[in-house]
C-alpha positions in Angstrom: -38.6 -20.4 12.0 -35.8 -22.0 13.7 -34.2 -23.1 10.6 -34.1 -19.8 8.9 -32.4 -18.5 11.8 -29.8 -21.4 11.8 -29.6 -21.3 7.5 -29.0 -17.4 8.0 -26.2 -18.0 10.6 -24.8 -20.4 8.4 -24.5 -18.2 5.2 -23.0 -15.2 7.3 -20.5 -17.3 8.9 -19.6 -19.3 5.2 -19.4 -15.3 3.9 -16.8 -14.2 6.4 -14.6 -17.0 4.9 -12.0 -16.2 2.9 -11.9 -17.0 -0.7 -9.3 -19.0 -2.1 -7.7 -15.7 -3.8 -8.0 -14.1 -0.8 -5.8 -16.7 0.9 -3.2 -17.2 -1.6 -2.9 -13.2 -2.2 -2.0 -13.4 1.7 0.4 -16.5 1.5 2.1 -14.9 -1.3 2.4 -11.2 1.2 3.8 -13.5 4.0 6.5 -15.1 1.6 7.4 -12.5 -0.4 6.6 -9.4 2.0 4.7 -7.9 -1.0 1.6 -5.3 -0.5 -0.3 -3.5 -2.8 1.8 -0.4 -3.1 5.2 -2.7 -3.5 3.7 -5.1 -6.4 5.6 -3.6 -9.1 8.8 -3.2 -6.9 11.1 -5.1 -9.2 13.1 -6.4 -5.9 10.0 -8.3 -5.3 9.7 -10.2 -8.4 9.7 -14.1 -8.3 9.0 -15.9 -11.6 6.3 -18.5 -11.5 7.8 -21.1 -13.2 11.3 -21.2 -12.0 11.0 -18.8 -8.6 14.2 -16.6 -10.0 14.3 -13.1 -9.6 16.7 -11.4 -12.4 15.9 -7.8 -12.3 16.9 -7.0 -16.3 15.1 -9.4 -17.7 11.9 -9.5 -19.6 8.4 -10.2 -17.7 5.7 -11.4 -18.3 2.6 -11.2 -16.8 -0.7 -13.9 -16.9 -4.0 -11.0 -17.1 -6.0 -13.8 -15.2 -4.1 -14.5 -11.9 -1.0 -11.7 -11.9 1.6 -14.3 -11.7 4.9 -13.1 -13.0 7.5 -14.9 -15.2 10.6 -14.6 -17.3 10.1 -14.6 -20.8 12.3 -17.0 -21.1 10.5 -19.4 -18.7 7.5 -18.9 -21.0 9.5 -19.0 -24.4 8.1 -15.4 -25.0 10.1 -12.6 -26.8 8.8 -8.6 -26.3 8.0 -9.0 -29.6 5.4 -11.6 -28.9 4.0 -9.9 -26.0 2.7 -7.3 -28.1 1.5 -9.3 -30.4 -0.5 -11.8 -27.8 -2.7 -9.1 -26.5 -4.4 -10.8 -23.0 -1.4 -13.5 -21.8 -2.5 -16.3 -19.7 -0.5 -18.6 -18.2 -0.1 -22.2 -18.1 -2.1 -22.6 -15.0 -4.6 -20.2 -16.3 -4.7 -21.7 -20.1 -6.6 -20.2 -22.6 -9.9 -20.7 -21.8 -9.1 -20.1 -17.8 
């Protein structure tokens, strides 16, 4: 009985940890000052691959973990984009 008092203390307390998206979507708030409502605020916008932030150019972003890059950075044209469907990055790869 004892156990399955200690095994369900255990789980609650491993459940009120956060995940690892949890804690990099918090990192990434305390860096770059983003929150949910200022996402797509173009002043906000770091690429993942070289960290710029040139508001006029083309974006990119991976449908797996919502990093944003330059097209550039990616070697990706607009004309690509729409042709790629579901981008992923390189950290993401294909299979993800």
């Amino acid at each position: 009985m004892k156990f399955l008092l200690y095994r369900r203390s255990l789980i609650a307390r491993i459940n009120r940890c956060p995940t690892v998206v949890d804690a990099v979507a918090k990192h990434m708030r305390d860096i770059f000052g983003w929150n949910d409502e200022s996402e797509d605020n173009e002043e906000h916008k770091a690429c993942g691959s070289c960290s710029g932030s040139r508001k006029s150019e083309f974006w990119i972003k991976c449908d797996r973990c919502g990093t944003l890059y330059h097209g550039d950075c990616m070697q990706i044209t607009p004309r690509m984009d729409k042709k790629i469907g579901k981008y992923r990055c390189p950290y993401c790869g294909p299979r993800g």
